[in-house]
N, C-alpha and C positions, 0 to 999 in steps of 0.2 A: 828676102832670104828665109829660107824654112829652116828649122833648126831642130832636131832629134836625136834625143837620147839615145847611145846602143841598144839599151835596155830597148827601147821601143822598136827601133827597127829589128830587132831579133826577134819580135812579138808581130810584128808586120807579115817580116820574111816565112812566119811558122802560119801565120793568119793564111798566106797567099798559097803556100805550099800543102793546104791541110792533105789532100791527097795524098803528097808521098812523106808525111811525116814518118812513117818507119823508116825513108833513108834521109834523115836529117840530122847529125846526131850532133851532141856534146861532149867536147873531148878534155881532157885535162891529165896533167901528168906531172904527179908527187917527182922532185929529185933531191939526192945528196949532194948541193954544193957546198965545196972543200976553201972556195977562195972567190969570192963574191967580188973581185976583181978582173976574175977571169969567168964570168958569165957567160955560158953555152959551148963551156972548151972542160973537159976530162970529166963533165958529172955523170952521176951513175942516177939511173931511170927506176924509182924503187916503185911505181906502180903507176897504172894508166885507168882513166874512169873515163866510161863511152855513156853516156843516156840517151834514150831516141823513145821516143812514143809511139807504142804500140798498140794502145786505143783508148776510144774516149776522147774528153775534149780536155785544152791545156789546163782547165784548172783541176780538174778530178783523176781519179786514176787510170794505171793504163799508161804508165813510162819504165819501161826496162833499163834499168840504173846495170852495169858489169864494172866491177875491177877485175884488173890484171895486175898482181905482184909478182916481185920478184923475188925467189926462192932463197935466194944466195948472191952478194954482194961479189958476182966474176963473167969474166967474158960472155962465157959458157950462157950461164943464167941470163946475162942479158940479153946476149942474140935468143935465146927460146921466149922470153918477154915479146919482142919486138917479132918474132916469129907469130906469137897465140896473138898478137895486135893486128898484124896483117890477116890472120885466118879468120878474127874475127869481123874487121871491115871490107876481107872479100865478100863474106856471108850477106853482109849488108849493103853493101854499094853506093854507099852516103853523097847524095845529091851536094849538100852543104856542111858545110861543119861548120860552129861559133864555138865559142869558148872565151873566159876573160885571157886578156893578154894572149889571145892563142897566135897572131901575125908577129908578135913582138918574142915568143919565148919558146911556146909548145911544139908549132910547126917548124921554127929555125934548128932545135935542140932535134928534132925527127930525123931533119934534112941531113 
């Protein structure tokens, strides 16, 4: 049995993919939860962070880090959040995403 750390296979994944590393990115999203009971039900999205490398090799520079905040704690403001989110990853066309916890929270909370 072989055994590997996330850590490493997202170091693999980036290893194999170096070509399309501008669509690979990392996704992450700040929320207000109100009742940690109720996890991925009524939280509000107070900002989204995308990273993806833009050039160079992984240890040096040459990684486009973007947040996207939200303005104002209301519908309105969220849907235009979630609107600059989508206009930014049409732009980019993201072969892969990783992120911690992202199958467990980020992506379920998107969905």
């Amino acid at each position: 049995m072989i055994v590997m750390y996330y850590e490493e296979l997202q170091l693999e994944q980036l290893k194999f993919l170096k070509p399309f590393w501008g669509r690979m990115i990392s996704l992450d999203l700040e929320t207000k939860v109100l009742d940690r009971h109720e996890m991925l039900t009524n939280e509000t999205i107070l900002s989204v962070n995308i990273a993806r490398r833009t050039s160079g090799e992984l240890t040096h520079a040459g990684t486009e880090v973007e947040t996207i905040i939200l303005s104002r704690e209301d519908d309105e403001s969220d849907k235009q959040l979630l609107e600059q989110l989508n206009d930014k990853l049409a732009g980019i066309r993201p072969l892969g995403v990783v992120g911690y916890a992202l199958k467990g929270y980020d992506i379920p909370l998107l969905s």
